[in-house]
C-alpha positions in Angstrom: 11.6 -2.4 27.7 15.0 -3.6 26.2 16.1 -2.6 22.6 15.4 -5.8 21.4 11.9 -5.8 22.9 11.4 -2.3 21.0 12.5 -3.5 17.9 10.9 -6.7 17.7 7.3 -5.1 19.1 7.7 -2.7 16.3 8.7 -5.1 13.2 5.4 -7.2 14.7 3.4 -4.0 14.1 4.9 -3.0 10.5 4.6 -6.8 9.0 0.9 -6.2 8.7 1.2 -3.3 7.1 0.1 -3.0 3.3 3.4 -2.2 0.9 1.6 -0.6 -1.8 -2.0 1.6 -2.8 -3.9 0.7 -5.4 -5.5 3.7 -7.5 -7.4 3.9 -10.7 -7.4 6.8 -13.1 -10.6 9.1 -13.3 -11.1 10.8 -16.4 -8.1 11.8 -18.8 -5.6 14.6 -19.8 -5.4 17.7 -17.4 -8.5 16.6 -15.4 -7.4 13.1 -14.7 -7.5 11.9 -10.7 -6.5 8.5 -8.8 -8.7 7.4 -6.5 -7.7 4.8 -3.9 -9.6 1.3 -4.4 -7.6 -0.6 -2.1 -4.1 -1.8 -0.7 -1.7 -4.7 -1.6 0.9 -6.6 0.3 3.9 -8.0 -1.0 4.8 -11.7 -0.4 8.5 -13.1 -0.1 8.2 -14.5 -3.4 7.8 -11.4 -4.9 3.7 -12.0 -6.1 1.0 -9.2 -4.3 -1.9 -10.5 -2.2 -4.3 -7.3 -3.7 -7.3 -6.4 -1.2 -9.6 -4.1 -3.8 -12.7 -2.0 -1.0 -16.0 -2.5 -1.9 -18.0 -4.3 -4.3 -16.7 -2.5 -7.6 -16.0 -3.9 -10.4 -12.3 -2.7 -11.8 -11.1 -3.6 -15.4 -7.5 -1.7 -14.8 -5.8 -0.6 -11.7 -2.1 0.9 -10.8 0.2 -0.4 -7.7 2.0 2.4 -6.3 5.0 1.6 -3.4 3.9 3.6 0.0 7.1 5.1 1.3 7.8 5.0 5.1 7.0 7.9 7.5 10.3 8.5 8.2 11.5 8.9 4.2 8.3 11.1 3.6 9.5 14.1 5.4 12.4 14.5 4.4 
């Protein structure tokens, strides 16, 4: 497979992937936690297209940016 090929099979398989988590706050102060309710992409125009799991019903939520693979190693 070419370099081109490579690159353009792998933008292919990272343009479906979510940009952000979204996370909502459990309890308060020292014992607060996040938990993950969903993912969001997004779009060119700089709005999100928000995918929330389940059936819950959310008042408040937080967007958090995922970092790449490659910048969470280092």
């Amino acid at each position: 497979m070419t370099e081109t090929a490579q690159t353009n099979s792998t933008e292919s398989q990272n343009a479906n992937l979510p940009t952000h988590v979204a996370k909502t706050r459990m309890a308060y102060g020292k014992k607060a936690t996040y938990e993950q309710i969903g993912v969001a992409w997004q779009n060119d125009d700089g709005s999100f297209y928000i995918k929330l799991y389940g059936t819950q019903v959310v008042s408040n939520f937080s967007l958090y940016s995922l970092q790449p693979k490659d910048d969470q190693q280092s």
